[in-house]
C-alpha positions in Angstrom: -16.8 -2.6 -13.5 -16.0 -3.9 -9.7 -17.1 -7.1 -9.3 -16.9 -9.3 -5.7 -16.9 -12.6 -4.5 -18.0 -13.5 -1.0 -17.5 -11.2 1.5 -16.2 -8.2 -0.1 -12.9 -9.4 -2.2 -12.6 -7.3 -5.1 -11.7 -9.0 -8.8 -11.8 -7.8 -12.1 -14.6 -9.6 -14.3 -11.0 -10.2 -17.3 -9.7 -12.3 -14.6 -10.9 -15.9 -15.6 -9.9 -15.2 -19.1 -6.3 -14.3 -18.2 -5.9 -17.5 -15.5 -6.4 -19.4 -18.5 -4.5 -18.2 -20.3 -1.7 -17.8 -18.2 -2.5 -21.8 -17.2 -2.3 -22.6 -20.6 1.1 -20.8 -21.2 -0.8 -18.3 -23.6 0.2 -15.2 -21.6 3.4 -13.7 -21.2 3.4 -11.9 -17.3 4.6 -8.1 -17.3 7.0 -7.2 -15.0 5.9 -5.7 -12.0 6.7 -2.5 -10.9 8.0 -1.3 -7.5 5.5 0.5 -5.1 4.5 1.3 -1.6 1.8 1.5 0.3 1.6 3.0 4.1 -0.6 2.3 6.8 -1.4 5.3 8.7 -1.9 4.4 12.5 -3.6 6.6 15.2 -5.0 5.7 19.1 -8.6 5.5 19.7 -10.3 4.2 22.6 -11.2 1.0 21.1 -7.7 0.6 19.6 -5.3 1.8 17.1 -7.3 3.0 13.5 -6.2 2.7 10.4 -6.8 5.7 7.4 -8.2 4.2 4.5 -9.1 5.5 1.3 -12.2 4.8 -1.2 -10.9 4.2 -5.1 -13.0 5.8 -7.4 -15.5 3.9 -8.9 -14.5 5.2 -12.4 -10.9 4.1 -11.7 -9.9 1.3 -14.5 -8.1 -0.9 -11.2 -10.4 -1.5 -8.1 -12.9 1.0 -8.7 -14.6 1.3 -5.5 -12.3 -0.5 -3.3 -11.0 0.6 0.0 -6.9 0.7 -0.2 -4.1 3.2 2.1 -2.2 5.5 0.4 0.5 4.6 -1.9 1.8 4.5 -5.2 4.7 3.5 -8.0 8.0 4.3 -7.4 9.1 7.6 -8.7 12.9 7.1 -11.0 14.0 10.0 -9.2 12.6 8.5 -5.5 16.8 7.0 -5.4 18.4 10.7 -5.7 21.1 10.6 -3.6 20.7 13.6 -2.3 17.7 12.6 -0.5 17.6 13.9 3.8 18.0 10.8 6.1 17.4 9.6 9.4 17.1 6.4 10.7 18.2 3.6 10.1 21.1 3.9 7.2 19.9 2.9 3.8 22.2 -0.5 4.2 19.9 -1.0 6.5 17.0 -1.1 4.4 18.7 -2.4 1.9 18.9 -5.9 4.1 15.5 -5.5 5.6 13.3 -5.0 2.2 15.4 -7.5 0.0 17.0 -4.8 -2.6 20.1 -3.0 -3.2 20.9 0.5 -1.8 19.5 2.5 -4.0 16.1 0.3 -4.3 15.8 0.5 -0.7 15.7 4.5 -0.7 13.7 4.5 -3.1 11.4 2.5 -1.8 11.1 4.2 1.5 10.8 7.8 0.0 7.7 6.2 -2.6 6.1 5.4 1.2 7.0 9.1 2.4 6.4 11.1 -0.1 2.9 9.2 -1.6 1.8 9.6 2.1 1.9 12.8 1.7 0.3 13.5 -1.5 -2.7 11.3 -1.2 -3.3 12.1 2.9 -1.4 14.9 3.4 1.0 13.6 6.2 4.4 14.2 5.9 6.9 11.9 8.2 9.9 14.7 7.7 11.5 17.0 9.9 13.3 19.8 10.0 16.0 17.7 12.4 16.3 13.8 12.7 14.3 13.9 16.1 11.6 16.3 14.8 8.2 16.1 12.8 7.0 19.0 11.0 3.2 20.1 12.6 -0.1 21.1 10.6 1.2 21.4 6.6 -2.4 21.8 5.0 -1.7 25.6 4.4 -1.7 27.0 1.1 2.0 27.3 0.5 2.3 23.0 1.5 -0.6 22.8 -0.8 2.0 24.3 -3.9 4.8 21.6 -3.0 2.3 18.9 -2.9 0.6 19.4 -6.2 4.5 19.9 -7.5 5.2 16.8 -6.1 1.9 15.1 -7.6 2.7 16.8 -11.1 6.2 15.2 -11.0 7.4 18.8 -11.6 9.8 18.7 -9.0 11.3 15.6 -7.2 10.8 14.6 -4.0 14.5 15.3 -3.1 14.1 18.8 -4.4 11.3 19.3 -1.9 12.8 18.3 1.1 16.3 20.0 0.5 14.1 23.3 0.1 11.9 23.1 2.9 15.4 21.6 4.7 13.6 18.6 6.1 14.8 15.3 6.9 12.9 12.3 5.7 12.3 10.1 8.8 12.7 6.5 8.1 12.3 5.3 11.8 8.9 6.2 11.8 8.2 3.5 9.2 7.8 -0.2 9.8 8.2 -2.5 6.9 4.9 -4.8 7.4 4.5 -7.0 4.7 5.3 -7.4 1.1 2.8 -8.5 -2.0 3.4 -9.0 -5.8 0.4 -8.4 -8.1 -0.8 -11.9 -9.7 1.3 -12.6 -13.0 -2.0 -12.9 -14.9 -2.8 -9.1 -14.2 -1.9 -6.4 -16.9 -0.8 -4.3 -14.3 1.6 -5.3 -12.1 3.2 -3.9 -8.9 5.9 -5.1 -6.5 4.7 -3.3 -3.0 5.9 -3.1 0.3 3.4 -2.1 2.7 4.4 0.3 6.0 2.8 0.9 9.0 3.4 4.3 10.6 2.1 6.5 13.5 0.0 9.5 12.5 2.5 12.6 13.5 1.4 14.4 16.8 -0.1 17.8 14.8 -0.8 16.5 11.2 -4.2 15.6 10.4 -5.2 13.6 7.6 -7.4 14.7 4.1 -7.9 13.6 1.0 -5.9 14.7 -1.0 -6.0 12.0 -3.9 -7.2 12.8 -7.1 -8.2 8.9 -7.0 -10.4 8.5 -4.4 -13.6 10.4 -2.9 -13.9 9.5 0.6 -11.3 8.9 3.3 -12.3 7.7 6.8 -10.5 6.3 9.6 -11.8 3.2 11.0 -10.3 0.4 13.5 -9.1 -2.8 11.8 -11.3 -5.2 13.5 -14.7 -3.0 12.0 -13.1 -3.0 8.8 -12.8 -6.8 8.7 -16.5 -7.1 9.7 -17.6 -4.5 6.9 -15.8 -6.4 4.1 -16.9 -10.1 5.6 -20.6 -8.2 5.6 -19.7 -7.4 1.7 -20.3 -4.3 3.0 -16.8 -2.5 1.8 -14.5 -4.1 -0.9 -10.8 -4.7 -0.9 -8.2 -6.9 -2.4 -6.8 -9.3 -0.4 -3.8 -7.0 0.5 -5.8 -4.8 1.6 -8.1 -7.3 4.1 -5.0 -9.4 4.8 -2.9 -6.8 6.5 -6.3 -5.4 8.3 -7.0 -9.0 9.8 -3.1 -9.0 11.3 -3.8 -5.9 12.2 -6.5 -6.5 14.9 -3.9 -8.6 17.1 -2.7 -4.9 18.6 -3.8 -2.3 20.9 -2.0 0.9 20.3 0.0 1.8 17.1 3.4 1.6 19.3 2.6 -1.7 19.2 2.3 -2.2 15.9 5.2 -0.2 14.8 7.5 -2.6 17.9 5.9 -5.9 16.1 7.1 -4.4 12.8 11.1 -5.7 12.9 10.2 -9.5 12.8 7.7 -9.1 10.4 8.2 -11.5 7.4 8.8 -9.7 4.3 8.6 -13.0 1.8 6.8 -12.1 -0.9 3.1 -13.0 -1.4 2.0 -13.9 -4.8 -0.8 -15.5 -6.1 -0.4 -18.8 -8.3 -3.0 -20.8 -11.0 -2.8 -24.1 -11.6 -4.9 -26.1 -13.9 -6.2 -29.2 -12.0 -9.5 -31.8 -12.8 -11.5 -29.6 -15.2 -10.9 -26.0 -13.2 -8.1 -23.3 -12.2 -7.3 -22.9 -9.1 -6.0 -19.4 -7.9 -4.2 -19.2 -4.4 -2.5 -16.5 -2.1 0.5 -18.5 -0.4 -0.5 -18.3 3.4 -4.3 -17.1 2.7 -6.5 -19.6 2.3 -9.8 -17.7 2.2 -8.7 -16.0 -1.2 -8.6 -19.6 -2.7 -10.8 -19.3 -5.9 -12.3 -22.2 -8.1 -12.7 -21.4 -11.8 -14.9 -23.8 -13.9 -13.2 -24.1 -17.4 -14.9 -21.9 -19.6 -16.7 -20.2 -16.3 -16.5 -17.5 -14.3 -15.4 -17.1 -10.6 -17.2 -19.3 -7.8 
């Protein structure tokens, strides 16, 4: 069931239920789990446009919401054995918050779920190079493989002998799923350049349309209720507007801040209130005993 509030802000109809009883100290919060999400970037000529994907609406989480491609860290995503360029994995390490290890795995989760939910691969067969058109049958195999978990996505690259190419990411922002949700994920979203040659599909088994669509018409769907997202999603759109091309965004990338943004309840005169630190228009009011207003 997708439920919405104004606009087109996605929330689960449990999620009164759990404030409370997270407010009340009745609910233990799971741990979250590491993930990344990518936005894909091309030129148009009214602006850089972002490739989104539609959740299905039989999905448990956000049926029916718009989101980019991403997905939970793999255990094998840290295989040191993993092709590299860019910037060095210290590197990362310092710019995401984590250790070494987290910080490749982090970056190959964005790589190699781009790839098996669009279909975009930022690799190369040298540190300056980006592989062209991979939606022949052959690509298809490794990316299923890769989808299956049946081979790793260190194994792929080291037998296609491809580099994975971390200078075409930007680290953009960082979000931790509320501590009341029983599903929780610690993602870093990226911003990258579609690759001059690759073209975008859909290729997840989760969602059934794709379409790419400039930030700023995105915002005004959602604030129309006319698409729904969570306010990740919306948040990094409406940041999103302030550029022209996608070299932009990828240069504005560096300084972003990468302090986490979670949500917080507090109980105060009769109702919860649930807030996103630095994003006030997700503000909710929760009657005691009601539902979300």
């Amino acid at each position: 069931m997708v439920n919405a509030q104004a606009g087109g802000q996605w929330y689960p109809p449990e999620w009164p239920e759990r404030i409370r009883a997270l407010a009340e100290g009745g609910l233990t919060p799971v741990v979250p789990k590491r993930a990344a999400t990518v936005m894909l970037l091309k030129d148009t000529g009214d602006g850089p446009a972002v490739h989104m994907l539609r959740r299905r609406t039989s999905m448990a989480f956000a049926g029916g919401a718009y989101a980019y491609p991403g997905g939970g860290v793999d255990p094998r995503d840290d295989d040191r054995h993993v092709r590299w360029a860019g910037p060095p994995r210290a590197w990362w390490a310092d710019r995401l918050g984590v250790d070494e290890a987290g910080a490749q795995a982090i970056v190959c989760a964005a790589v190699r779920e781009t790839y098996e939910e669009a279909g975009v691969l930022l690799a190369g067969p040298a540190p300056d190079s980006v592989v062209g058109d991979t939606t022949g049958d052959d690509w298809e195999t490794d990316r299923a493989a890769l989808v299956a978990r049946e081979t790793s996505f260190a194994e792929f690259l080291d037998r296609r002998g491809l580099v994975l190419r971390s200078d075409l990411l930007g680290a953009w922002t960082r979000w931790i799923t509320p501590e009341f949700e029983p599903r929780r994920y610690d993602t870093w979203f990226f911003v990258a350049a579609l690759p001059a040659g690759q073209r975008t599909r859909n290729a997840s088994t989760e969602a059934d349309r794709t379409v790419w669509i400039t930030p700023r018409a995105a915002a005004g769907a959602y604030d129309r209720g006319e698409l729904l997202m969570m306010p990740p999603t919306i948040a990094t759109l409406r940041r999103l507007t302030a550029y022209g091309t996608a070299a932009e965004v990828l240069d504005a990338a560096p300084a972003r801040d990468l302090t986490p943004v979670l949500a917080t309840a507090r109980l105060a005169e009769g109702e919860i209130v649930l807030s996103w630190p630095g994003h006030d228009e997700f503000t909710q009011h929760i009657p005691t005993g009601g539902a979300l207003t």
